[in-house]
NUMAR-696275 format. One record per atom (N, C-alpha, C, O, CB): chain; residue number from 1; atom name; x, z, y. Coordinates in nm, 3 decimals, padded with zeros to 5 digits. Glycine has a CB too. Example, Ala and Ser with C-alpha at 12.3 -4.5 7.8 and 13.67 -1.06 7.14 Angstrom:
{A, 1, N, {01.319, 00.780, -00.569}}
{A, 1, CA, {01.230, 00.780, -00.450}}
{A, 1, C, {01.320, 00.780, -00.330}}
{A, 1, O, {01.424, 00.846, -00.332}}
{A, 1, CB, {01.131, 00.905, -00.447}}
{A, 2, N, {01.285, 00.708, -00.225}}
{A, 2, CA, {01.367, 00.714, -00.106}}
{A, 2, C, {01.290, 00.787, 00.003}}
{A, 2, O, {01.341, 00.804, 00.114}}
{A, 2, CB, {01.408, 00.572, -00.060}}
***
This chain:
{A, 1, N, {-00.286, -01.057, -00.445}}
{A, 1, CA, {-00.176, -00.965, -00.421}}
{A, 1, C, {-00.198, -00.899, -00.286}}
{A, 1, O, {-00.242, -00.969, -00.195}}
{A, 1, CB, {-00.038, -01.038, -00.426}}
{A, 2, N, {-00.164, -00.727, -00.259}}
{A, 2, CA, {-00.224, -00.711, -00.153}}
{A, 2, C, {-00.083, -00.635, -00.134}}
{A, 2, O, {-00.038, -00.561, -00.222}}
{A, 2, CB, {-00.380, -00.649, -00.144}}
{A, 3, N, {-00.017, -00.659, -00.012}}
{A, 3, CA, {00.119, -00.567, 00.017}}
{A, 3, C, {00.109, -00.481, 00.115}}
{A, 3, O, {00.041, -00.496, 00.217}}
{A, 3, CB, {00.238, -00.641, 00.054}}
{A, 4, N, {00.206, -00.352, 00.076}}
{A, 4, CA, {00.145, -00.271, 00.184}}
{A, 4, C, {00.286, -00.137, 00.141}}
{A, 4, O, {00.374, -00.152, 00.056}}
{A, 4, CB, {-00.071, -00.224, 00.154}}
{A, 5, N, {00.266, -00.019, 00.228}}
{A, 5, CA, {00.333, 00.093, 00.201}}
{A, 5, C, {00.307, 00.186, 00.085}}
{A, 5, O, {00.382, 00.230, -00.002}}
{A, 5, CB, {00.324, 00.156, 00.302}}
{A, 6, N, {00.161, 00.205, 00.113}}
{A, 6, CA, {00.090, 00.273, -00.022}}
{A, 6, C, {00.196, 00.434, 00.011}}
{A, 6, O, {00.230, 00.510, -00.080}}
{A, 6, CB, {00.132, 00.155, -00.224}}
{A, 7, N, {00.230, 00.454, 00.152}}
{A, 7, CA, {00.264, 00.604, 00.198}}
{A, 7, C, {00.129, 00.708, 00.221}}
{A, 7, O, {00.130, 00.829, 00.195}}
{A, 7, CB, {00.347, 00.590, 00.351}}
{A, 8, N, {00.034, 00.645, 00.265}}
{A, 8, CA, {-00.041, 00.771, 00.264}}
{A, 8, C, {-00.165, 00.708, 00.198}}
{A, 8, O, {-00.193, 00.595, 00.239}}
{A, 8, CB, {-00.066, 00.848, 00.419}}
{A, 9, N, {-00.245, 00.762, 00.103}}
{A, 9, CA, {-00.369, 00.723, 00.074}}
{A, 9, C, {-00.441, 00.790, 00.095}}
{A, 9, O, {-00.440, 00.912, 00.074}}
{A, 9, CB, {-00.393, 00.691, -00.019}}
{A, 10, N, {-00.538, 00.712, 00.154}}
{A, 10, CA, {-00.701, 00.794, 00.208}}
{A, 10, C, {-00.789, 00.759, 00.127}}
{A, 10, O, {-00.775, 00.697, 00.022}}
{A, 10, CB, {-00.774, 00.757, 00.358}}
{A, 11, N, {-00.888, 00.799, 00.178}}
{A, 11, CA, {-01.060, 00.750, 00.124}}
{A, 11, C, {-01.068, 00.604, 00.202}}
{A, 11, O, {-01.150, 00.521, 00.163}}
{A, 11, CB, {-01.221, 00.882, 00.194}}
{A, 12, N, {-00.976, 00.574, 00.319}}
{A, 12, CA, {-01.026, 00.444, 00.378}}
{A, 12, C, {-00.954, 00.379, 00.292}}
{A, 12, O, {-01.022, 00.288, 00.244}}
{A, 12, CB, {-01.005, 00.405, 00.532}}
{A, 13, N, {-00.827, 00.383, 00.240}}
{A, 13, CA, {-00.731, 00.345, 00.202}}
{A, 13, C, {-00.792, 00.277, 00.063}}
{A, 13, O, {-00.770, 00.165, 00.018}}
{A, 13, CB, {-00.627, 00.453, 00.205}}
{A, 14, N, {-00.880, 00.386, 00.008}}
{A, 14, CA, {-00.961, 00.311, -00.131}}
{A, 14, C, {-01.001, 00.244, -00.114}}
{A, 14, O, {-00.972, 00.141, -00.176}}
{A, 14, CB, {-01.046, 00.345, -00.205}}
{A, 15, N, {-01.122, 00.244, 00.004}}
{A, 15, CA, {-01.238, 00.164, 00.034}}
{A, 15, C, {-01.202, 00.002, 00.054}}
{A, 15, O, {-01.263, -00.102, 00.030}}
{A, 15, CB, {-01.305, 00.226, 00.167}}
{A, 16, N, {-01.087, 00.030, 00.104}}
{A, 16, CA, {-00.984, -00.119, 00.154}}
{A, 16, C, {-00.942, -00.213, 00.027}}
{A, 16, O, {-00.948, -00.336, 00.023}}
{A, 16, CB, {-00.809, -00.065, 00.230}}
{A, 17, N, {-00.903, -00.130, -00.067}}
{A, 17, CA, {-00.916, -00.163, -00.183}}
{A, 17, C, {-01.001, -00.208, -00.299}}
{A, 17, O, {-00.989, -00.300, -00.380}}
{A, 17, CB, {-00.886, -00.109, -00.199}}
{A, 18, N, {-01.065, -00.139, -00.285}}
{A, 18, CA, {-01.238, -00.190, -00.365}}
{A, 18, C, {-01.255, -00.264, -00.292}}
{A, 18, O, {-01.263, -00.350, -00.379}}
{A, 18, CB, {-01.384, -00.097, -00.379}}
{A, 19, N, {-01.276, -00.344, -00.163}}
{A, 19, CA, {-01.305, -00.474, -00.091}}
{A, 19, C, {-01.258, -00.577, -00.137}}
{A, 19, O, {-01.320, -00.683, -00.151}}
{A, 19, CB, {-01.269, -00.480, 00.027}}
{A, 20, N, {-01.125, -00.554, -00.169}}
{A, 20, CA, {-01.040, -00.661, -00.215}}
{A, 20, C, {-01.051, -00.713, -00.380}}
{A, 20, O, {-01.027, -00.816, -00.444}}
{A, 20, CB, {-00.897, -00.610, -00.184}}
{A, 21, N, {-01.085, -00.619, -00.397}}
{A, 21, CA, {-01.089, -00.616, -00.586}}
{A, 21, C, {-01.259, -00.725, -00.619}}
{A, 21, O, {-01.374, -00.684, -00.605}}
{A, 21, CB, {-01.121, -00.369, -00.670}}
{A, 22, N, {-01.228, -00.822, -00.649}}
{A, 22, CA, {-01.364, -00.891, -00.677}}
{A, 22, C, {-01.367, -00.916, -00.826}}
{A, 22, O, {-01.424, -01.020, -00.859}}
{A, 22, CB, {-01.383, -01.035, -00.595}}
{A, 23, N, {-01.309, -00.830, -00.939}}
{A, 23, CA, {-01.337, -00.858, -01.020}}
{A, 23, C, {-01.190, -00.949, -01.108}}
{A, 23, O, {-01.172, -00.959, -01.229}}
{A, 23, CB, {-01.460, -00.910, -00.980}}
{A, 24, N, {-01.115, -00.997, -01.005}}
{A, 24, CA, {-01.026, -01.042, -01.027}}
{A, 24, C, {-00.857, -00.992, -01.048}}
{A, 24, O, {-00.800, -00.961, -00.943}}
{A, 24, CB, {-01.056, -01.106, -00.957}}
{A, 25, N, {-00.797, -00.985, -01.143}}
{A, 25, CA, {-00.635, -00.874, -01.142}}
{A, 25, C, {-00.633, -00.872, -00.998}}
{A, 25, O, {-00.680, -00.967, -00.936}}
{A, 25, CB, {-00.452, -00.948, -01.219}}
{A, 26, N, {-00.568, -00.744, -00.921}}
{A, 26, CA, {-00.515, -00.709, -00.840}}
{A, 26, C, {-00.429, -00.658, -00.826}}
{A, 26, O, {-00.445, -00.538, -00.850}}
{A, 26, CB, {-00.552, -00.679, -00.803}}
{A, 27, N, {-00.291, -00.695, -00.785}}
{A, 27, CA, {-00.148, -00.649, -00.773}}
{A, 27, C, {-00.111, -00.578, -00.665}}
{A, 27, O, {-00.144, -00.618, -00.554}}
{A, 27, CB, {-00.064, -00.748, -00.775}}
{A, 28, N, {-00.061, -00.501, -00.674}}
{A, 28, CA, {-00.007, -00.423, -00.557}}
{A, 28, C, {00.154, -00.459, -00.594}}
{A, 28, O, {00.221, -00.485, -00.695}}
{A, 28, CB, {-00.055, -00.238, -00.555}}
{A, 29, N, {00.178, -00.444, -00.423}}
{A, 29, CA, {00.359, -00.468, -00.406}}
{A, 29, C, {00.366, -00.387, -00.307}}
{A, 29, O, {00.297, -00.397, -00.206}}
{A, 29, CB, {00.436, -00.630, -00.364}}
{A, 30, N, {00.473, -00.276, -00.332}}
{A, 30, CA, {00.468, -00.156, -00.285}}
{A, 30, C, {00.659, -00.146, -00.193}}
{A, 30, O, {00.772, -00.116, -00.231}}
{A, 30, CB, {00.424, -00.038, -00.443}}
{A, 31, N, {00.594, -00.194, -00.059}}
{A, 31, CA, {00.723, -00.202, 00.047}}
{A, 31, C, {00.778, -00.077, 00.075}}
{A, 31, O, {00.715, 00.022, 00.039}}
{A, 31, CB, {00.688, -00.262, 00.187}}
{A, 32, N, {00.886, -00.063, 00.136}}
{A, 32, CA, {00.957, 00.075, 00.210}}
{A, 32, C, {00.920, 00.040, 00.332}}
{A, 32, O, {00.948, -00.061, 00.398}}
{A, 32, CB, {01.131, 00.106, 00.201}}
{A, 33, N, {00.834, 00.160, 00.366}}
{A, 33, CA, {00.796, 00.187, 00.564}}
{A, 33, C, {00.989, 00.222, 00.619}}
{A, 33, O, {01.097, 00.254, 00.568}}
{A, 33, CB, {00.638, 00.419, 00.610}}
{A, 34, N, {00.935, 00.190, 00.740}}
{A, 34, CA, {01.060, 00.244, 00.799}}
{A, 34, C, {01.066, 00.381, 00.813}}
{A, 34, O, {01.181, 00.395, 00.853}}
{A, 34, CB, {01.086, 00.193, 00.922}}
{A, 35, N, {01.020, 00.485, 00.807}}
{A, 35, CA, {01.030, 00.609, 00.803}}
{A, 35, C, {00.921, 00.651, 00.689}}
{A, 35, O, {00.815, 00.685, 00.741}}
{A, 35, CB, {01.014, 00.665, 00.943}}
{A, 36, N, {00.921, 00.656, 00.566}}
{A, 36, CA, {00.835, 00.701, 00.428}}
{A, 36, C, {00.841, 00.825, 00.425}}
{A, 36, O, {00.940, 00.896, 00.410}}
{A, 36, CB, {00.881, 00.653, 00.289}}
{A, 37, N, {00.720, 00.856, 00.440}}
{A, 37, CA, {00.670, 01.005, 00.425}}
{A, 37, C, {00.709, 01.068, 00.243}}
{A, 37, O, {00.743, 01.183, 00.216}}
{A, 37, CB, {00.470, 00.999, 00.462}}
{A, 38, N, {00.689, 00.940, 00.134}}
{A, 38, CA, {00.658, 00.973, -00.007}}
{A, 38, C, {00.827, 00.906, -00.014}}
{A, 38, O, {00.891, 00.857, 00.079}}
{A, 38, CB, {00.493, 00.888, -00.104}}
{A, 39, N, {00.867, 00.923, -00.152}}
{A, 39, CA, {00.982, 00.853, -00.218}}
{A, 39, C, {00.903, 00.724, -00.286}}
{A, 39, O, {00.791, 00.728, -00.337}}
{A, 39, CB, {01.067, 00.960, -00.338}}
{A, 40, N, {00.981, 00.618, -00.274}}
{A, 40, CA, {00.925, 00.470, -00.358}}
{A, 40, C, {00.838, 00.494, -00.448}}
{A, 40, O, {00.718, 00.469, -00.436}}
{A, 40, CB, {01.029, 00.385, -00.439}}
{A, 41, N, {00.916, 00.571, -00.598}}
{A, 41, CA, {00.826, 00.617, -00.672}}
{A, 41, C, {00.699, 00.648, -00.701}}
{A, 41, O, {00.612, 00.586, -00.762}}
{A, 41, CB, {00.848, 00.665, -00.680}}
{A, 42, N, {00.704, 00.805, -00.623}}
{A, 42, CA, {00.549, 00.827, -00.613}}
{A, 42, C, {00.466, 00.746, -00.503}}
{A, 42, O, {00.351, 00.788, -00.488}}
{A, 42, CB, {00.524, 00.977, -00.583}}
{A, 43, N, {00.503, 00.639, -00.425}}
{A, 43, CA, {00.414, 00.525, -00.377}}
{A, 43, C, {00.379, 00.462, -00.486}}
{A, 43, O, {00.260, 00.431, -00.501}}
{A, 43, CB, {00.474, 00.428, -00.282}}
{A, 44, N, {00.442, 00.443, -00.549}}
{A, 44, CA, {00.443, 00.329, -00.675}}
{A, 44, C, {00.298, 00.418, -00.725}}
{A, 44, O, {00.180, 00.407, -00.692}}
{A, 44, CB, {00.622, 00.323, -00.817}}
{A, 45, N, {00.339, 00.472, -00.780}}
{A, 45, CA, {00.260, 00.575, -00.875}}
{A, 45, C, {00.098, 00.578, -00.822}}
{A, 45, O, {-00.010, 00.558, -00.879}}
{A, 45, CB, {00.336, 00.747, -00.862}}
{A, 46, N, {00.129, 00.606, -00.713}}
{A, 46, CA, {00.010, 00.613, -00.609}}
{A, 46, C, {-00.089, 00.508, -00.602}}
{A, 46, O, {-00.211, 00.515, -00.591}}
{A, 46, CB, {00.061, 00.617, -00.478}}
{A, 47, N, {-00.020, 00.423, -00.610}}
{A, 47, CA, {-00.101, 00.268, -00.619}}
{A, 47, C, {-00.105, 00.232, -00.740}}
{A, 47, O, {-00.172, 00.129, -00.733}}
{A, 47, CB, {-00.037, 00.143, -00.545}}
{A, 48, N, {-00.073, 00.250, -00.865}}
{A, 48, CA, {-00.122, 00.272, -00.997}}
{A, 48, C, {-00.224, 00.333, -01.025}}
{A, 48, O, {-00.310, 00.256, -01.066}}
{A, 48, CB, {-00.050, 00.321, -01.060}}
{A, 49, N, {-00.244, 00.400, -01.024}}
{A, 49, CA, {-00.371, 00.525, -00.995}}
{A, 49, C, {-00.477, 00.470, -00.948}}
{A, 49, O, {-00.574, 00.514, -01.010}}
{A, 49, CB, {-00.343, 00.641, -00.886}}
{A, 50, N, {-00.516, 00.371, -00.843}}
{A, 50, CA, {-00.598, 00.346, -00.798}}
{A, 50, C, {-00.658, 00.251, -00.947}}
{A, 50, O, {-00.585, 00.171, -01.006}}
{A, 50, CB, {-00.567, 00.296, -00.656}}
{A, 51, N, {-00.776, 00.276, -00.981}}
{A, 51, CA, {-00.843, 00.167, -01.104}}
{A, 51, C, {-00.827, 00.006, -01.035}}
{A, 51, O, {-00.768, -00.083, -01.095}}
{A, 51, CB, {-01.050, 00.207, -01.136}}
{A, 52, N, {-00.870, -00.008, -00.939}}
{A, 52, CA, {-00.900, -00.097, -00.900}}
{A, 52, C, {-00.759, -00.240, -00.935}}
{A, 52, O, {-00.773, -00.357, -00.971}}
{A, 52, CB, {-00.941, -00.044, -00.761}}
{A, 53, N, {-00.633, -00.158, -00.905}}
{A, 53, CA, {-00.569, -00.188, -00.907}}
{A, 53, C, {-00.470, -00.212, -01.081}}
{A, 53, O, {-00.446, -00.120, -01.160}}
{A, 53, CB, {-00.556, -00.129, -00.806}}
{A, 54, N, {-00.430, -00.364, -01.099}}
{A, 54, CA, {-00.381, -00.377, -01.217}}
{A, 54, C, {-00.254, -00.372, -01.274}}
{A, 54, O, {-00.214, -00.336, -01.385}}
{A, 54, CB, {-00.415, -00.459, -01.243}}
{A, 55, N, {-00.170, -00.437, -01.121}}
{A, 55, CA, {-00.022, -00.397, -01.141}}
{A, 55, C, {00.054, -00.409, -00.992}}
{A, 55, O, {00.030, -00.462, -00.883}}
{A, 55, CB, {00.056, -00.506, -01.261}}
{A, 56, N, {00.152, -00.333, -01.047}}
{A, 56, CA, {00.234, -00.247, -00.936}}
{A, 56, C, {00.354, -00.292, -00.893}}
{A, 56, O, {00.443, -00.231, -00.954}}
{A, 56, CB, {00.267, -00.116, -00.977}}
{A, 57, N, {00.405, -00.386, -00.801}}
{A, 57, CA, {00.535, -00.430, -00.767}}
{A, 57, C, {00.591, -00.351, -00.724}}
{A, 57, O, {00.509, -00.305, -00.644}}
{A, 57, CB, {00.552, -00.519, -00.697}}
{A, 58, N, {00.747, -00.248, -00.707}}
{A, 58, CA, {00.823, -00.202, -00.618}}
{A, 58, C, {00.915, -00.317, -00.574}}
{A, 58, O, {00.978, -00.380, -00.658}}
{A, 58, CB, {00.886, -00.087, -00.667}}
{A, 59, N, {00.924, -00.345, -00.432}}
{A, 59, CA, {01.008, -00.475, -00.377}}
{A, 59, C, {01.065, -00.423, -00.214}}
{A, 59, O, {01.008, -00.335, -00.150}}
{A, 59, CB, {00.885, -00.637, -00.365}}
{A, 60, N, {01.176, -00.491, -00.169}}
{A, 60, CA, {01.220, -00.479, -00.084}}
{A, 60, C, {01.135, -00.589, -00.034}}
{A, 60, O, {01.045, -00.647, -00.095}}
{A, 60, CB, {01.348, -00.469, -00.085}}
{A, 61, N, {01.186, -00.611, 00.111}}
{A, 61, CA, {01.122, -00.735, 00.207}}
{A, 61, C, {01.132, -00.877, 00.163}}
{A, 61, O, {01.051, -00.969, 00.171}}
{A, 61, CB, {01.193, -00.739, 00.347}}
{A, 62, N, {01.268, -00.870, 00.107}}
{A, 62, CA, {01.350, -00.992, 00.093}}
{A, 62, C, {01.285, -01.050, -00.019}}
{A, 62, O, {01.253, -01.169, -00.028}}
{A, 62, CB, {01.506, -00.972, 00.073}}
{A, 63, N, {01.264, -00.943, -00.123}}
{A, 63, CA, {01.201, -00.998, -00.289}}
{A, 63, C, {01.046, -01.052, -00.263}}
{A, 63, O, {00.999, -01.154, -00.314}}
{A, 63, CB, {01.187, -00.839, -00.428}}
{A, 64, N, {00.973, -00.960, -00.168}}
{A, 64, CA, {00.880, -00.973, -00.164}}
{A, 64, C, {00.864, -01.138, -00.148}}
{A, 64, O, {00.798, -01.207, -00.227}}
{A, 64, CB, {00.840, -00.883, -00.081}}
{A, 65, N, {00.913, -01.173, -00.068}}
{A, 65, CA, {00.888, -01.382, -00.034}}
{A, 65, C, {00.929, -01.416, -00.176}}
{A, 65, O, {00.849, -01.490, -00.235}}
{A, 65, CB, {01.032, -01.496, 00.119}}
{A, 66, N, {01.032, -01.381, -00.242}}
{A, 66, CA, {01.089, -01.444, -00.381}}
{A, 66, C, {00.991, -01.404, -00.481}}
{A, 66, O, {01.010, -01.460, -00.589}}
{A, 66, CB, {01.244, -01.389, -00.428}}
{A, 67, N, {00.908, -01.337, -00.479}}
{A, 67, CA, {00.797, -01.320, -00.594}}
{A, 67, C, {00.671, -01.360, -00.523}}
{A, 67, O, {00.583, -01.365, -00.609}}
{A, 67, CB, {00.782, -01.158, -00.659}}
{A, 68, N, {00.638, -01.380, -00.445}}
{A, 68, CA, {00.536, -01.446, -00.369}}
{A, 68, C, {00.551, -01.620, -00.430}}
{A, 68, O, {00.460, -01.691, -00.472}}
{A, 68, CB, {00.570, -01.420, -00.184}}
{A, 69, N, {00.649, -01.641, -00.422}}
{A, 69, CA, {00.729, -01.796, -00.462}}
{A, 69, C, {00.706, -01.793, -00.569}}
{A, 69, O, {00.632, -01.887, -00.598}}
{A, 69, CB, {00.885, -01.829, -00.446}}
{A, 70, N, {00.739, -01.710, -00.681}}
{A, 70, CA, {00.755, -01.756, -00.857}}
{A, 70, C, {00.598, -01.690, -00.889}}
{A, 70, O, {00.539, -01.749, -00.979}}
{A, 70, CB, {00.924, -01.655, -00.976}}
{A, 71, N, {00.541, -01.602, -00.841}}
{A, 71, CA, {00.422, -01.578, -00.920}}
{A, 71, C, {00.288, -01.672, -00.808}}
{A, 71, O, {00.170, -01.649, -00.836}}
{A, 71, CB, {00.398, -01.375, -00.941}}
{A, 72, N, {00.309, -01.746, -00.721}}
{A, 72, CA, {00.204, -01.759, -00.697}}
{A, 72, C, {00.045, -01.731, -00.684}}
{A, 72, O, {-00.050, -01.801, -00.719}}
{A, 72, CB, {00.225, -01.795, -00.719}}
{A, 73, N, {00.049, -01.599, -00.617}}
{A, 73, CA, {-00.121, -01.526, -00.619}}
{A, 73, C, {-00.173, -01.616, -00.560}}
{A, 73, O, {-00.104, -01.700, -00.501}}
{A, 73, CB, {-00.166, -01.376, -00.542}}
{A, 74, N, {-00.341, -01.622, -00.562}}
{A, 74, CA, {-00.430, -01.685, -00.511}}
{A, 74, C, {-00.466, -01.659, -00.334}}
{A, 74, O, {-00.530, -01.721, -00.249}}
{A, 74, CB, {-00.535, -01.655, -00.605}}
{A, 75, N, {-00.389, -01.535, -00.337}}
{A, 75, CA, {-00.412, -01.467, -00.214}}
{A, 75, C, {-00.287, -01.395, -00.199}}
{A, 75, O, {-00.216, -01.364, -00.295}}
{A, 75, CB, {-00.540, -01.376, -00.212}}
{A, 76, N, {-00.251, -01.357, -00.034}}
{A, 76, CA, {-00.126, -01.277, -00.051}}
{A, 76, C, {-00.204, -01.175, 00.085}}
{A, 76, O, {-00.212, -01.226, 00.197}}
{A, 76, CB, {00.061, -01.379, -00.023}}
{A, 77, N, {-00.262, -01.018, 00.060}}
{A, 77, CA, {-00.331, -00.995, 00.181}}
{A, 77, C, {-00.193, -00.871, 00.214}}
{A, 77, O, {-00.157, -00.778, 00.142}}
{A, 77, CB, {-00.527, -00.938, 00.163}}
{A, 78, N, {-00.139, -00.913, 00.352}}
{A, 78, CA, {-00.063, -00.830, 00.466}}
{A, 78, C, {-00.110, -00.656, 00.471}}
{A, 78, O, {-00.165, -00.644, 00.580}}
{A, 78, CB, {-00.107, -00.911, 00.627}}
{A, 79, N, {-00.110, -00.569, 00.425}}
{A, 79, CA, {-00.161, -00.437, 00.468}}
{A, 79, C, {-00.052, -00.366, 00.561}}
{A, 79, O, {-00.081, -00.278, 00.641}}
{A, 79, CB, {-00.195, -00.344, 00.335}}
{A, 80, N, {00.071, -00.414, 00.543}}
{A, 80, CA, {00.157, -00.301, 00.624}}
{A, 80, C, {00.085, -00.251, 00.752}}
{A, 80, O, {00.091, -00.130, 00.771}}
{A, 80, CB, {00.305, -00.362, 00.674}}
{A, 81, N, {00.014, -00.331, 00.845}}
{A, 81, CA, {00.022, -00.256, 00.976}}
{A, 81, C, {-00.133, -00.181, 00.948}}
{A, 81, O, {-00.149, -00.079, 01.015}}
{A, 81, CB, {00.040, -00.371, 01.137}}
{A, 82, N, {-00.232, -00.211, 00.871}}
{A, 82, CA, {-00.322, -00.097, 00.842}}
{A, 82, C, {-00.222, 00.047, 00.800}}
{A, 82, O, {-00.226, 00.161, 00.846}}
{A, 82, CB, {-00.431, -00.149, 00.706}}
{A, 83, N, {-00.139, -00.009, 00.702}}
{A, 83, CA, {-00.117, 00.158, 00.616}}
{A, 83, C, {-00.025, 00.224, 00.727}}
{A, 83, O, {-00.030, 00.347, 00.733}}
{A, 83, CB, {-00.014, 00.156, 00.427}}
{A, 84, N, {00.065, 00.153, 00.821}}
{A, 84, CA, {00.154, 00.223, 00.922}}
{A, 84, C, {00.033, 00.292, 01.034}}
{A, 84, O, {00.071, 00.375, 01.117}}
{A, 84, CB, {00.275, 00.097, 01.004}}
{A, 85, N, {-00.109, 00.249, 01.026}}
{A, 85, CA, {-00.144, 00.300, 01.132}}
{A, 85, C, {-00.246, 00.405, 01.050}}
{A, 85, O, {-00.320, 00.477, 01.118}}
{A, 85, CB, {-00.196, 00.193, 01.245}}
{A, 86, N, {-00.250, 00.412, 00.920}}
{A, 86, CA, {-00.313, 00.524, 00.849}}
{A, 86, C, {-00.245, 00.627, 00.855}}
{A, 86, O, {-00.286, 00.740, 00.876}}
{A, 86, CB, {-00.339, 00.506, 00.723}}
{A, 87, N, {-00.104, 00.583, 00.831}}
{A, 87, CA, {00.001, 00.687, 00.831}}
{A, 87, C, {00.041, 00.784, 00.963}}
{A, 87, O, {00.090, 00.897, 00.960}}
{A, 87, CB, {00.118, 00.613, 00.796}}
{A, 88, N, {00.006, 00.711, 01.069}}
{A, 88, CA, {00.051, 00.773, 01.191}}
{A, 88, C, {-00.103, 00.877, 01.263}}
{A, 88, O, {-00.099, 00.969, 01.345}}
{A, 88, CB, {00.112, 00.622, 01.305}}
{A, 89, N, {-00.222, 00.816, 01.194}}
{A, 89, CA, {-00.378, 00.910, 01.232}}
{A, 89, C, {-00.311, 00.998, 01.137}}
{A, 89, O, {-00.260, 01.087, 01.205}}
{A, 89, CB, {-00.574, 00.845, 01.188}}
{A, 90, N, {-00.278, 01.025, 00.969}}
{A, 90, CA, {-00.260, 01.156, 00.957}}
{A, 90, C, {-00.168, 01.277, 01.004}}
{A, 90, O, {-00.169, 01.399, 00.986}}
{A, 90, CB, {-00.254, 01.154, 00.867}}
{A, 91, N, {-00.078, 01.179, 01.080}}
{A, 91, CA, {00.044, 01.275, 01.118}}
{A, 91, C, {00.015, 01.316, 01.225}}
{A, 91, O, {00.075, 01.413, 01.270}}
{A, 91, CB, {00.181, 01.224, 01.125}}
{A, 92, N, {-00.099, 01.245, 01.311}}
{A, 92, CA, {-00.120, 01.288, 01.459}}
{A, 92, C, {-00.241, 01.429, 01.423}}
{A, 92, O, {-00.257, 01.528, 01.494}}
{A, 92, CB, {-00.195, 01.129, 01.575}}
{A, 93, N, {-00.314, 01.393, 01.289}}
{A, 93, CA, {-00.400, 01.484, 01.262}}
{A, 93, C, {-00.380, 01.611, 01.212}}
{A, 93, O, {-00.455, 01.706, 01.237}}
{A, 93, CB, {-00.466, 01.438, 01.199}}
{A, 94, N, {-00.234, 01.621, 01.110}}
{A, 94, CA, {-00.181, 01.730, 01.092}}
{A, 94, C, {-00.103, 01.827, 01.165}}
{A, 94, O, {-00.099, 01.948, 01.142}}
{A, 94, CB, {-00.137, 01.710, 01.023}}
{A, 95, N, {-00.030, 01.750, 01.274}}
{A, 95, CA, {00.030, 01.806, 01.433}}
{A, 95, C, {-00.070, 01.887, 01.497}}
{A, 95, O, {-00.056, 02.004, 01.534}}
{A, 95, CB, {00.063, 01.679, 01.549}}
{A, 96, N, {-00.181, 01.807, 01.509}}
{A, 96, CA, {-00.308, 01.865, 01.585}}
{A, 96, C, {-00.364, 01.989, 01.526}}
{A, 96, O, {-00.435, 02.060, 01.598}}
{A, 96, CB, {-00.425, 01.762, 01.587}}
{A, 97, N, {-00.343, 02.019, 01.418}}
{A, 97, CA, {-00.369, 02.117, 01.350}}
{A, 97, C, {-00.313, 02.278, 01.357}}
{A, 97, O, {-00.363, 02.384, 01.395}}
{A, 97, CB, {-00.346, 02.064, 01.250}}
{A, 98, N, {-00.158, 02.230, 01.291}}
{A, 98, CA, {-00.050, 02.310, 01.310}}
{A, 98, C, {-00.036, 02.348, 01.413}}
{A, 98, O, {00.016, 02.459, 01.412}}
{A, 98, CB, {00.048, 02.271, 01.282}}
{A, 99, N, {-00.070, 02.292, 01.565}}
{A, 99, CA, {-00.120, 02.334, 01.725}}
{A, 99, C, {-00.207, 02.457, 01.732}}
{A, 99, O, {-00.176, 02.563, 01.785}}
{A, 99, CB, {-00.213, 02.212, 01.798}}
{A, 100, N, {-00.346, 02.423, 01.659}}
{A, 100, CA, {-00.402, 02.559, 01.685}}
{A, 100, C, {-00.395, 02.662, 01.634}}
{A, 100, O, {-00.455, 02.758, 01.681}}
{A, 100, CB, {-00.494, 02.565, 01.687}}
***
């Protein structure tokens, strides 16, 4: 299980993903950032899309520990502070832009 925002996806954002994917189901559980660029939804959606990926949790914080508890993954990998800091290189990159 790999948790995360799934607000902005990159090419790193894949690559992070195919790392994780060994062949084995891979779940995504798809949190609310504190300021979400996308609506839940199309996060959701977003992280569906990826092949790699097999199924798609939408969860608050709170659920997230309560399905961590009843489904027991083999792994539970943390992404929030990668995807908050993916999220903040594109916004610093599109500012930088709109500048010149």
């Amino acid at each position: 299980m790999v948790t995360g925002y799934f607000d902005v996806l990159t090419a790193d954002h894949v690559r992070a993903m195919q790392a994780l994917s060994d062949g084995s189901p891979l779940m995504a559980t798809v949190l609310d950032p504190p300021d979400p660029l996308l609506p839940s939804g199309a996060r959701a959606e977003l992280a569906a899309s990826l092949r790699m990926i097999d199924y798609v949790l939408l969860l608050d914080g709170a659920a997230l520990e309560h399905a961590i508890r009843e489904l027991q993954p083999d792994e539970v990998i943390r992404a929030e502070t990668d995807d908050r800091r993916r999220s903040a290189t594109l916004i610093e990159h599109v500012q930088r832009r709109q500048k010149s």
